[in-house]
ROMIMI-470848 format. One line per 2 residues: number of its first residue (from 0); for each residue x, y, z of N, C-alpha, C, O. Coordinates in steps of 0.05 Angstrom, whole numbers, always signed. Layout:
REM residues N
NUM> X Y Z X Y Z X Y Z X Y Z  ...
END
This chain:
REM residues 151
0> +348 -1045 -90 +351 -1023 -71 +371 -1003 -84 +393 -1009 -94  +361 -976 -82 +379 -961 -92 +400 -949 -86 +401 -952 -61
2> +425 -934 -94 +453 -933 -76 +443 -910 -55 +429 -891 -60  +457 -922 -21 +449 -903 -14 +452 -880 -1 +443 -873 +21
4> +470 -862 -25 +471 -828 -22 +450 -817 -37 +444 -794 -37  +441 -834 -48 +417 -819 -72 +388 -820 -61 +368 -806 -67
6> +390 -843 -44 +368 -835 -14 +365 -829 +11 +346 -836 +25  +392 -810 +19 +390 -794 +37 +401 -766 +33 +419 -757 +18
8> +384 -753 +53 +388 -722 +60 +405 -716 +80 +398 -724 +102  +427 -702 +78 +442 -699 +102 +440 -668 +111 +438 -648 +96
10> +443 -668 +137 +440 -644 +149 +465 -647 +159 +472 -669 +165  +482 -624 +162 +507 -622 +184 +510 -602 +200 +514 -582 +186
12> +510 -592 +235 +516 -575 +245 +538 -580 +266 +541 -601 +278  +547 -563 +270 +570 -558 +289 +563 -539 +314 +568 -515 +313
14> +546 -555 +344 +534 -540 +358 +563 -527 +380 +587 -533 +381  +548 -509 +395 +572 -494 +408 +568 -503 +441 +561 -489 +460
16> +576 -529 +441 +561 -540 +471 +585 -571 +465 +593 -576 +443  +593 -588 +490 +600 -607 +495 +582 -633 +484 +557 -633 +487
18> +599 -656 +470 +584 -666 +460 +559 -684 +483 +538 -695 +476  +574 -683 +516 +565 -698 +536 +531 -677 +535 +510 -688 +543
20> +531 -655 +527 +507 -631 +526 +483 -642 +507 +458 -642 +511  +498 -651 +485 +481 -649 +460 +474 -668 +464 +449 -670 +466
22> +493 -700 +467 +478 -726 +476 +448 -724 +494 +425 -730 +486  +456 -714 +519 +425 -711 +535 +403 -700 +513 +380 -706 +506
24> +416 -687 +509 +396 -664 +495 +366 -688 +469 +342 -688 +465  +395 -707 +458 +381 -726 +436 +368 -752 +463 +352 -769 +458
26> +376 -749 +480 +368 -768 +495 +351 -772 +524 +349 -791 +539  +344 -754 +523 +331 -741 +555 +299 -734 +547 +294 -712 +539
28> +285 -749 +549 +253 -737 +545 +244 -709 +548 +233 -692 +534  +256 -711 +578 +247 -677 +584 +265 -651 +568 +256 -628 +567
30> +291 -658 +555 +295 -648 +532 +291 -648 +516 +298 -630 +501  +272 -672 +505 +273 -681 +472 +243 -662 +468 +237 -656 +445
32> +223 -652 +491 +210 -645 +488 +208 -607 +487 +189 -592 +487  +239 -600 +485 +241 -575 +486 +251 -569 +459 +249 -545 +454
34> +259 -581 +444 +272 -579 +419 +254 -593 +389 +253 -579 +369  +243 -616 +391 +241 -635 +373 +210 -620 +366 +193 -614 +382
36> +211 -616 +336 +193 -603 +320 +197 -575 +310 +217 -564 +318  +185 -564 +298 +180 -539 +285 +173 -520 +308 +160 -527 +327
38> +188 -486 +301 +182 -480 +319 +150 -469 +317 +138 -464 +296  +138 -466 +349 +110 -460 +359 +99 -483 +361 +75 -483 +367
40> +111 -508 +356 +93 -533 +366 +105 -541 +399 +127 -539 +411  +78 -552 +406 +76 -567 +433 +95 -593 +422 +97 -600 +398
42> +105 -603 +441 +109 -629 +442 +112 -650 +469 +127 -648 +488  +90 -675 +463 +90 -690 +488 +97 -710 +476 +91 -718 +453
44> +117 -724 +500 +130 -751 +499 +110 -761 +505 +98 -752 +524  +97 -787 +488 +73 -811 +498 +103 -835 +500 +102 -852 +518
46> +121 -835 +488 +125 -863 +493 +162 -857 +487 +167 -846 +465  +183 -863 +504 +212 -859 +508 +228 -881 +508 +243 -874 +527
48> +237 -902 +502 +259 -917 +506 +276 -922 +498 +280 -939 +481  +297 -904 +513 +312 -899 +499 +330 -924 +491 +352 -913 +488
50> +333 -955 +485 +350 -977 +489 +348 -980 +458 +332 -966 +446  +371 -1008 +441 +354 -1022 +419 +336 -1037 +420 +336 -1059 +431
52> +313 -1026 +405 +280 -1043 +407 +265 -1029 +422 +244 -1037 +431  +275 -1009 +426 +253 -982 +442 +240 -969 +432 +255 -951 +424
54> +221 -964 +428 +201 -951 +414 +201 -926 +427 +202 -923 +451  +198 -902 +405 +197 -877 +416 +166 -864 +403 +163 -866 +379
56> +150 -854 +416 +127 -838 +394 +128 -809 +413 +127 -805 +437  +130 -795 +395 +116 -762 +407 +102 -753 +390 +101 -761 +367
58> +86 -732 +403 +57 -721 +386 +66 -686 +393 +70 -674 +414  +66 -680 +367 +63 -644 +372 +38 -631 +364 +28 -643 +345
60> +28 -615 +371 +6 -606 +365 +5 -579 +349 +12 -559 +362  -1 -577 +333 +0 -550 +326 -18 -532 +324 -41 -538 +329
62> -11 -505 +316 -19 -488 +327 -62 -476 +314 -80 -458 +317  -58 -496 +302 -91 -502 +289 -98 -524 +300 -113 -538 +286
64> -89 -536 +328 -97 -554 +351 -103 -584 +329 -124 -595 +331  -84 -593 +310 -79 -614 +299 -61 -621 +312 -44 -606 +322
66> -63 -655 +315 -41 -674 +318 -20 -681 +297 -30 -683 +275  +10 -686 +299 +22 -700 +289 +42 -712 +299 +59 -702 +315
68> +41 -733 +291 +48 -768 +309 +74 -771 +298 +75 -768 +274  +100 -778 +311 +121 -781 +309 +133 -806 +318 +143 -804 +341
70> +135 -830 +308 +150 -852 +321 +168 -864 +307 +173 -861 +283  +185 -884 +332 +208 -907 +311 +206 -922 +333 +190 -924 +352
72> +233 -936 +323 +252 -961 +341 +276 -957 +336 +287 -955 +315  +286 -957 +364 +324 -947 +360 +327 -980 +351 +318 -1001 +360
74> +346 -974 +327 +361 -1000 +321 +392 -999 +329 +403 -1021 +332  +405 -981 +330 +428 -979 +343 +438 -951 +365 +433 -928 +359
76> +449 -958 +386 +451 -931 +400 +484 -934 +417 +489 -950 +435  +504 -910 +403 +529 -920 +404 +535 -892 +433 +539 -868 +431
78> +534 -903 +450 +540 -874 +468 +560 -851 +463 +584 -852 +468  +548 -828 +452 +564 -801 +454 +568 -808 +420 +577 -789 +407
80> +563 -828 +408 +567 -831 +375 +549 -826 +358 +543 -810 +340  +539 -848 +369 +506 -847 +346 +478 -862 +356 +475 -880 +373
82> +461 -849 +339 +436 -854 +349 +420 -868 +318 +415 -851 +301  +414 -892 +313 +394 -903 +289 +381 -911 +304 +383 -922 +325
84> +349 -898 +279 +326 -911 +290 +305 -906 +262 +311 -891 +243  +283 -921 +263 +266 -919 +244 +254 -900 +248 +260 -890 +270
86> +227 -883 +229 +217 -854 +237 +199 -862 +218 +205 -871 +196  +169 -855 +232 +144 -840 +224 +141 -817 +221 +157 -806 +236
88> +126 -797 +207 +122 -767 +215 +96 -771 +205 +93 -760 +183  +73 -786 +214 +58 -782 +198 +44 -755 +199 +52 -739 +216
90> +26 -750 +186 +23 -761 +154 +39 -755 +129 +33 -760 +106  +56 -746 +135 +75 -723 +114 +101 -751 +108 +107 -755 +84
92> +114 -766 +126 +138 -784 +122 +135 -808 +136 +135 -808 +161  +132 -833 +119 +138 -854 +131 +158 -877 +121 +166 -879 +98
94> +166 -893 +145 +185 -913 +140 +215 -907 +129 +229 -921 +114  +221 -882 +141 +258 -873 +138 +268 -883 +159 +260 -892 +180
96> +293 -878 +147 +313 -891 +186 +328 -853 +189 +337 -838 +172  +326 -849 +217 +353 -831 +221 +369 -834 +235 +368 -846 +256
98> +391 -821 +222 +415 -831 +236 +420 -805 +245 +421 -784 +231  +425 -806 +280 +436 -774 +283 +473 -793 +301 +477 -813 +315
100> +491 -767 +286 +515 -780 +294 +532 -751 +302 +531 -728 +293  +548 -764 +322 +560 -741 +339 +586 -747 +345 +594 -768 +354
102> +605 -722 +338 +634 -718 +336 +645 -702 +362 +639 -678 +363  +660 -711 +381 +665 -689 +393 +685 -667 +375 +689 -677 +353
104> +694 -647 +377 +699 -627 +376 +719 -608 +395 +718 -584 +388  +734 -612 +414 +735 -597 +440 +715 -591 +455 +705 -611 +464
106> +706 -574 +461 +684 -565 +480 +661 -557 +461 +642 -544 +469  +663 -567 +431 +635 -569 +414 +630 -601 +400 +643 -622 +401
108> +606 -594 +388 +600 -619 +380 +597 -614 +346 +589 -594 +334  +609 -642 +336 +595 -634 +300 +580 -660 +306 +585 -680 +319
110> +560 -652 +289 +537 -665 +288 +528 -668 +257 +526 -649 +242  +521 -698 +251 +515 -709 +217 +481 -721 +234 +477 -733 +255
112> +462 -713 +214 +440 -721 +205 +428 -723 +185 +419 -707 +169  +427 -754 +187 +422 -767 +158 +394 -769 +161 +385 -768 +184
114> +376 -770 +137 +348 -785 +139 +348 -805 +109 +350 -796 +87  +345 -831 +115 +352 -847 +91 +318 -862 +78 +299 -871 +91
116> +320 -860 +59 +282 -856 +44 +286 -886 +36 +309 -895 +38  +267 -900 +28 +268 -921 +19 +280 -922 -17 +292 -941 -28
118> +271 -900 -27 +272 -905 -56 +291 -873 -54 +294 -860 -33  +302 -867 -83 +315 -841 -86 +291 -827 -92 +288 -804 -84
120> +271 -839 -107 +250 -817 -114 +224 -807 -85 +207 -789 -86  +228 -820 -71 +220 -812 -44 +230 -794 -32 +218 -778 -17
122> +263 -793 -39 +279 -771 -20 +275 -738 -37 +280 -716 -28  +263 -748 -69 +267 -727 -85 +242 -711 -74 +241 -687 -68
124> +222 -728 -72 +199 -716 -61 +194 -703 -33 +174 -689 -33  +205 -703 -13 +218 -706 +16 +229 -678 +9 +215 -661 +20
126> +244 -670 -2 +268 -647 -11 +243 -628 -16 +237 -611 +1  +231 -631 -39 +201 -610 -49 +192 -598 -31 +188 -574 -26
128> +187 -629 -14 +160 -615 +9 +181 -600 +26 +168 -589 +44  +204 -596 +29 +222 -571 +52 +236 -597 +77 +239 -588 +100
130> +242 -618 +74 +252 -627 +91 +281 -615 +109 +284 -619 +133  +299 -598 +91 +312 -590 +96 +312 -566 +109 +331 -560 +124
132> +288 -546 +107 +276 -528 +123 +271 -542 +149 +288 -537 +166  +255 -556 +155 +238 -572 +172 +259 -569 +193 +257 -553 +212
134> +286 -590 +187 +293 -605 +204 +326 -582 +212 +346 -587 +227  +318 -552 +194 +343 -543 +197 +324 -524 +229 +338 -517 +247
136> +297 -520 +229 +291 -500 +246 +296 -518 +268 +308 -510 +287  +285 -544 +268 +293 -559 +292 +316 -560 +296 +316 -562 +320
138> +332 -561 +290 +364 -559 +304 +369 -537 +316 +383 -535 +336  +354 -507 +298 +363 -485 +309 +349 -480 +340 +357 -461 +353
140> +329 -497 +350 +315 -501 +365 +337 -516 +390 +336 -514 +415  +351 -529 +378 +366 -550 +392 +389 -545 +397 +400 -558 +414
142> +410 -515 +379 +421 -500 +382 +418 -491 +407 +429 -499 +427  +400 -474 +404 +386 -449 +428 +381 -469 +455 +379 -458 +477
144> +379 -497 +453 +377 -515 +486 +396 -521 +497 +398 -522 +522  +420 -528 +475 +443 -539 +483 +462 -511 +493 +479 -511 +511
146> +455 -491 +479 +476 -460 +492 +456 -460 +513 +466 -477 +529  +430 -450 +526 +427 -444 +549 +433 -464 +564 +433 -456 +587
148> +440 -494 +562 +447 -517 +583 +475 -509 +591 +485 -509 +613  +491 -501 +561 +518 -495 +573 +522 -472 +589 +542 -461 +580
150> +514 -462 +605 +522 -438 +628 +541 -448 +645 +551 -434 +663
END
């Protein structure tokens, strides 16, 4: 197994919302379905639990009325800390874990998102295809949920 910073991608943002905001936000279906994906996709929750050994799948649809299937299993869930779980994206990513982890801040949140690849040359490939694009529009998506929640 290889060391592992050399198989993950980290994302970091610092949202402008309480971290009690951003939690729901990673944890609430009827949120997860306002944020989670690229923007102009649909997204439906088929399957939510949020516990360890809970299986999560959502399906977004895009805008050429294709499916893409999103699942895991929370393996750890630390309230208001952190969230691990395994992740599908098929067809584009399988068998990563993410870790989304949360700092309070005062009345903001910093936020670390890891996605950890099995091999380093998986994560090199992951990087090519825009993962870092991908997962930066979804936050900015998740930005824009967590400021209109905070009113």
């Amino acid at each position: 197994m290889s060391d592992l910073n050399s198989r993950t991608v980290t994302l970091k943002r610092t949202f402008n919302a309480p971290i009690k905001l951003v939690w729901e936000a990673w944890t609430q279906a009827e949120h997860i379905a306002n944020w989670w994906g690229p923007q102009g996709m649909e997204v439906q929750i088929v399957e939510h639990d949020f516990n360890v050994g809970g299986q999560w799948k959502y399906t977004m649809l895009m805008p050429n009325g294709s499916e893409f299937i999103t699942d895991g299993v929370y393996s750890e869930i630390v309230a208001l800390k952190k969230i691990i779980s395994s992740a599908n994206f098929k067809p584009m990513t399988e068998g990563v874990e993410i870790q989304a982890l949360f700092e309070e801040d005062g009345d903001k949140t910093n936020f670390t998102f890891n996605v950890v690849h099995p091999t380093e040359e998986y994560r090199i490939q992951q990087e090519k295809m825009g993962i870092m694009n991908g997962w930066g529009s979804v936050f900015d998506r998740l930005e824009t949920l967590v400021s209109s929640l905070n009113k």
